[in-house]
C-alpha positions in Angstrom: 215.4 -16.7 -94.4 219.1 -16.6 -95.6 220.7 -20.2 -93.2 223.4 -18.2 -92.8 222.2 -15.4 -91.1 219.7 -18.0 -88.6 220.6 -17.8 -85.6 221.3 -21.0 -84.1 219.7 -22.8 -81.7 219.6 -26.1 -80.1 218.4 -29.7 -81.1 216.9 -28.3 -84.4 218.2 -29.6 -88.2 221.3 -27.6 -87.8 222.0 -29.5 -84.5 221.6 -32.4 -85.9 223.8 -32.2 -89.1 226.3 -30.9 -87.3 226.6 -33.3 -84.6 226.2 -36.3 -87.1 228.9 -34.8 -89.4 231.2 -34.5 -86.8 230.5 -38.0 -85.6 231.5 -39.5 -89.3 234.3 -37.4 -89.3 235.4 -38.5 -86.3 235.1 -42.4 -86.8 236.6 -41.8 -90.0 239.4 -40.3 -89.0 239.7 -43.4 -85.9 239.9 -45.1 -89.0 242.7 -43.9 -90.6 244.5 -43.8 -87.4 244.0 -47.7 -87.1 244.7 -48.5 -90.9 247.6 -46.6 -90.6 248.7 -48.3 -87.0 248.4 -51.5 -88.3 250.8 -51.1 -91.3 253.4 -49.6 -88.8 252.7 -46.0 -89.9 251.6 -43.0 -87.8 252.1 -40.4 -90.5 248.4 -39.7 -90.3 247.9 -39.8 -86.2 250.9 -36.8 -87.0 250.1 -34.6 -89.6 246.3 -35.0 -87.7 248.3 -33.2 -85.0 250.2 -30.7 -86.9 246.2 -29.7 -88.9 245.6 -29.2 -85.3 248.2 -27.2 -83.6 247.9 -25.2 -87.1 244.2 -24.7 -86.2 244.6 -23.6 -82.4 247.5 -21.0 -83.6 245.5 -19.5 -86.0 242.0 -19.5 -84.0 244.0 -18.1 -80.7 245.4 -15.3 -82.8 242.2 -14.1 -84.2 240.5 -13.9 -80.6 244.0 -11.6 -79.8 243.2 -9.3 -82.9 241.9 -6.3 -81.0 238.7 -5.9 -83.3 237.9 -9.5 -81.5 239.8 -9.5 -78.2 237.0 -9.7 -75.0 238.7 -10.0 -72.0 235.1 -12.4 -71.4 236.1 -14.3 -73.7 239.3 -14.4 -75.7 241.9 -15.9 -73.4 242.0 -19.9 -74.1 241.6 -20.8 -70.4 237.7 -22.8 -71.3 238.6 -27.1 -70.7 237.7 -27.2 -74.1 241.2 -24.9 -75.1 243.1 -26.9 -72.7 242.4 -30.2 -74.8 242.9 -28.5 -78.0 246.4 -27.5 -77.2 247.1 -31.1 -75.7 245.7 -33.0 -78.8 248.7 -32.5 -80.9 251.3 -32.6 -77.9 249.9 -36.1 -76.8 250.2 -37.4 -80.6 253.2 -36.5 -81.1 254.9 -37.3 -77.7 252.4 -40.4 -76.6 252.9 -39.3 -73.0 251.0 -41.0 -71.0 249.7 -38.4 -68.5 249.1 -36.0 -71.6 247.2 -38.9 -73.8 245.2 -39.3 -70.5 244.0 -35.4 -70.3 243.0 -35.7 -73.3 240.7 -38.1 -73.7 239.2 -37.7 -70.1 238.7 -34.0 -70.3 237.9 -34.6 -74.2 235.4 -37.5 -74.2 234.2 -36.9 -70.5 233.8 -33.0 -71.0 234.2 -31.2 -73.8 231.9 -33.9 -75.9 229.2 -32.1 -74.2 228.9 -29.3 -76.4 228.1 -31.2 -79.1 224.9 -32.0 -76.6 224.2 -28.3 -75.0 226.5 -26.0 -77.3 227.0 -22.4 -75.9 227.5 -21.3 -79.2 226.3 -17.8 -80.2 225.7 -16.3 -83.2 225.0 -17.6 -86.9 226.7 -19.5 -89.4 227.8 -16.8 -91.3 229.7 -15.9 -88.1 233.4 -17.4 -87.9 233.1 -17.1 -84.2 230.3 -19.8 -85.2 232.8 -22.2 -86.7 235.5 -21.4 -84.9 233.5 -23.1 -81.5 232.5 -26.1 -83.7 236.2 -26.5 -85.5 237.8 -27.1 -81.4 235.3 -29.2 -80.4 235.2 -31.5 -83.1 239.5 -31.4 -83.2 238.9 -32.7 -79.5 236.5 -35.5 -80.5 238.3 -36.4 -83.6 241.6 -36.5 -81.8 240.5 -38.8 -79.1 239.4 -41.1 -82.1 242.8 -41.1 -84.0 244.5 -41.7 -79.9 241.4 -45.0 -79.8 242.8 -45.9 -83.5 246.1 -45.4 -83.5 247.5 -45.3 -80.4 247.9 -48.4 -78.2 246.7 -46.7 -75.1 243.6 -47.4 -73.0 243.2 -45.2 -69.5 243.7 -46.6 -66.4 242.0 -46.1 -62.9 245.5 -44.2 -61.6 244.9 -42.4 -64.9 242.1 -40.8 -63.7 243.0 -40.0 -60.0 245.5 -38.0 -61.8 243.4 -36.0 -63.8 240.7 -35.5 -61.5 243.5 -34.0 -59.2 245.0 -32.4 -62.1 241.3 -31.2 -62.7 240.8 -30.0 -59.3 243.8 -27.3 -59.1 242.5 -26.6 -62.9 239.1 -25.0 -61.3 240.8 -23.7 -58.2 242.9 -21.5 -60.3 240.2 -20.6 -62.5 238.1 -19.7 -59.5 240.5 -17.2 -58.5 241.3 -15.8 -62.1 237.5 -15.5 -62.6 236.8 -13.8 -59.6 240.0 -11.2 -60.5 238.9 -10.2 -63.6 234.2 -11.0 -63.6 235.0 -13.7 -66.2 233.7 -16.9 -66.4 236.0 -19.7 -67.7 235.8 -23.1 -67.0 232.0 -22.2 -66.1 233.2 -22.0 -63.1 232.9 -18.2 -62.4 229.8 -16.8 -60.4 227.9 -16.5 -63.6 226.0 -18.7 -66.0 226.6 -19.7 -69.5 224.4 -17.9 -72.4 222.4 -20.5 -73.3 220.9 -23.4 -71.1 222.8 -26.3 -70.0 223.2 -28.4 -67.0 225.2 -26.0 -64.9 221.6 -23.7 -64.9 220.8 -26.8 -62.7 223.0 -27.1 -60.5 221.7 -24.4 -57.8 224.0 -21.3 -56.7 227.7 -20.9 -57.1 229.7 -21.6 -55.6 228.3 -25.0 -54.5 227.8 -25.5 -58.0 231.3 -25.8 -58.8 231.3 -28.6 -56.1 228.7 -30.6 -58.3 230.5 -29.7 -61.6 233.8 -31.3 -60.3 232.0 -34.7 -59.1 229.7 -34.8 -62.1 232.9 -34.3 -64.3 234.5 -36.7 -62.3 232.1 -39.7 -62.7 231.7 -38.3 -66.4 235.5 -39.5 -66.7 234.9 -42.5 -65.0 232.7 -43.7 -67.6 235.2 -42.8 -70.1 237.9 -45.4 -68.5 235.0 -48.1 -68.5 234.0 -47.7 -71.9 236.7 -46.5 -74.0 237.4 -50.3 -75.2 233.7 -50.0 -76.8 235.5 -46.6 -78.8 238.4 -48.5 -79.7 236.6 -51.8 -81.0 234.0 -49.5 -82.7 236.6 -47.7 -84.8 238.8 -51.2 -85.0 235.4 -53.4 -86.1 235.1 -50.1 -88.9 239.0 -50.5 -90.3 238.4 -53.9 -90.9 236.8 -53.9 -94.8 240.0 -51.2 -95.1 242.5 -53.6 -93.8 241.1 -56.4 -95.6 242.1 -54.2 -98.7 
């Protein structure tokens, strides 16, 4: 059978290459970040963010094109959308608050679709790359912030996302209940393929357990993002050196 016409599925070969492309891409682009940081440069940590922003304009207007628009699923309102449009933003600003998103919302929730991807279709599908190309601008984005940014996430970091992160699924709730969607996973319906929100019992209490799971899921982010940034520092080195 044609690979391009299989449909996916998860934690088989495809899975796999996938995820452990993006994983080199994503260290090496950490790299570059750091290399870059350490000469006094952030011209890659920038035009990283402009690739970016590029991307999430062009992928937002062909879910608007009306041969794709879904009203299920073509508004960017998923967490996942929310960190792609902040990616570039908190390069190019270094806010604080907007750095913080995301790599709390990026490493301690969207990363989880590299685990449990809700992706539909088959690679000869652009809706297929088009799932894969935001999550892995997320990831890698987080790993140019952990290489070239000097910013590590604080404890009143992450009170203010979690808040932040609370109104987000409030809001959703009510926009998801408006119009039978289900962004944010949030809505009273379950995502296409398994994940962990099949086990967290009826909605809405699941929501309940989404936001504390999420919330610990960032916590762990604050403790070990040092472990990211001496990872992709311990990496530049042999670069440096040169």
């Amino acid at each position: 059978m044609n690979w391009l016409e299989t449909p996916f599925e998860p934690f088989t070969l495809t899975h796999l290459a996938i995820a452990t492309l993006a994983l080199v891409f994503c260290m090496a682009c950490g790299v570059a970040a750091r290399v870059e940081r350490t000469r006094g440069r952030r011209s890659f940590a920038d035009g990283f963010a402009g690739v970016v922003f590029g991307w999430m304009v062009l992928s937002n207007i062909w879910w608007m094109v009306p041969a794709n628009w879904t009203i299920e699923r073509s508004l960017p309102l998923h967490v996942c959308d929310f960190a792609v449009i902040l990616v570039p933003l908190a390069l190019w600003t270094r806010n604080r608050l907007l750095l913080s998103l995301v790599l709390l919302w990026g490493l301690g929730l969207s990363t989880q679709a590299f685990f449990t991807p809700t992706v539909e279709g088959v690679p000869g599908d652009f809706r297929f790359w088009l799932f894969w190309g935001g999550h892995l601008a997320i990831a890698a984005g987080c790993c140019v912030i952990a290489g070239g940014v000097d910013f590590r996430p604080g404890w009143k970091d992450w009170g203010r996302v979690f808040v932040i992160g609370v109104f987000a699924v409030l809001a959703l709730m009510g926009l998801n209940h408006l119009l039978g969607t289900n962004y944010g996973y949030v809505g009273n319906q379950l995502p296409s393929t398994p994940t962990l929100i099949d086990r967290l019992g009826p909605w809405p209490l699941r929501v309940v357990w989404l936001i504390l799971i999420g919330g610990v899921a960032q916590a762990l982010v604050v403790v070990l993002f040092p472990v990211l940034r001496l990872a992709v520092g311990v990496l530049a080195r042999p670069w440096l050196r040169r």
